[in-house]
C-alpha positions in Angstrom: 18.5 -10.9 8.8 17.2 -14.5 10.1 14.3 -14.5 11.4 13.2 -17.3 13.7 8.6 -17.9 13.3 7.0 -19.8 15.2 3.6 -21.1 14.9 1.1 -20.7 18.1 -2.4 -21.4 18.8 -4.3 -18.4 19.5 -5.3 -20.2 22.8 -1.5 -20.5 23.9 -1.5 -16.7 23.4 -3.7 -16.3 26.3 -1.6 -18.3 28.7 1.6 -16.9 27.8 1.1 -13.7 25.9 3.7 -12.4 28.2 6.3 -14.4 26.7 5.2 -14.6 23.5 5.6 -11.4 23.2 8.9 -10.9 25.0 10.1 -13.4 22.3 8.7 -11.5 19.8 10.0 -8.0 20.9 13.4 -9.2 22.4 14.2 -12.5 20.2 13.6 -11.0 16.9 10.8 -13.8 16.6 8.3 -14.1 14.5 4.6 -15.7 15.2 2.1 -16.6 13.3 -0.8 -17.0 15.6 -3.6 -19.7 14.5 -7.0 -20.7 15.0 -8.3 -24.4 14.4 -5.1 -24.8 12.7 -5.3 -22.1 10.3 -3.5 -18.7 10.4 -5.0 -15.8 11.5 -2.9 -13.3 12.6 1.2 -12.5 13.3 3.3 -10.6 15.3 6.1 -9.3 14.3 8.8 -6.6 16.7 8.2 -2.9 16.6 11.6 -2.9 14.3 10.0 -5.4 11.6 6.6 -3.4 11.2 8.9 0.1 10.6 11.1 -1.6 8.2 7.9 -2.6 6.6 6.3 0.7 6.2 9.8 2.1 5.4 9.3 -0.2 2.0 6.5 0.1 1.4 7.0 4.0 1.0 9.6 3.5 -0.9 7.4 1.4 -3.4 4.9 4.4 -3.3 7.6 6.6 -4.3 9.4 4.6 -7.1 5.6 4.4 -8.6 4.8 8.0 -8.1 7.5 8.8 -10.0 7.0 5.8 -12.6 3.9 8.0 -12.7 5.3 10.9 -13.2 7.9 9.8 -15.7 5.2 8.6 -17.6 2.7 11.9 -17.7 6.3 13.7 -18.8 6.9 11.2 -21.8 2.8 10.9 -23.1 1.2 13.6 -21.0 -1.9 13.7 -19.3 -5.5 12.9 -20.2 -8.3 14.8 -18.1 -10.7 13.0 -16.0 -13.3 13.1 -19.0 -11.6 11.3 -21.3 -10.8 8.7 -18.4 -14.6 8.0 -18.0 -15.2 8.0 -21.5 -12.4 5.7 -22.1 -14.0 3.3 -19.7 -17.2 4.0 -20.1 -18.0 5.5 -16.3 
């Protein structure tokens, strides 16, 4: 999906916050929102942020079972022999 972003000072956000974020939520825009020229922050639609989590949790899955995968093939050391290991 093409996504349009849009750089805005963080002052123009107070004078039209309303249609930033119309553009944002409706447009499918992105905006990275700056201060003194340098980024600060961004907003991104509701829709963006859920397909975000959505893989990131996938990521935490595939490694969980990466995880898991691995424990089956070498099995698992206790908690001891991890501080011993690295000296904790």
């Amino acid at each position: 999906m093409d996504t349009n972003c849009t750089t805005v000072p963080a002052t123009e956000l107070r004078e039209r916050g309303s249609e930033i974020i119309n553009r944002v939520a409706y447009g499918a825009e992105e905006v990275v929102l700056t201060r003194r020229g340098k980024p600060i922050a961004a907003l991104i639609s509701l829709a963006a942020l859920e397909e975000l989590h959505r893989l990131e949790d996938a990521e935490d899955v595939a490694a969980a079972a990466a995880a898991l995968e691995d424990v089956r093939l070498h099995g698992a050391i206790s908690f001891e022999e991890v501080k011993a290991r690295y000296g904790l």
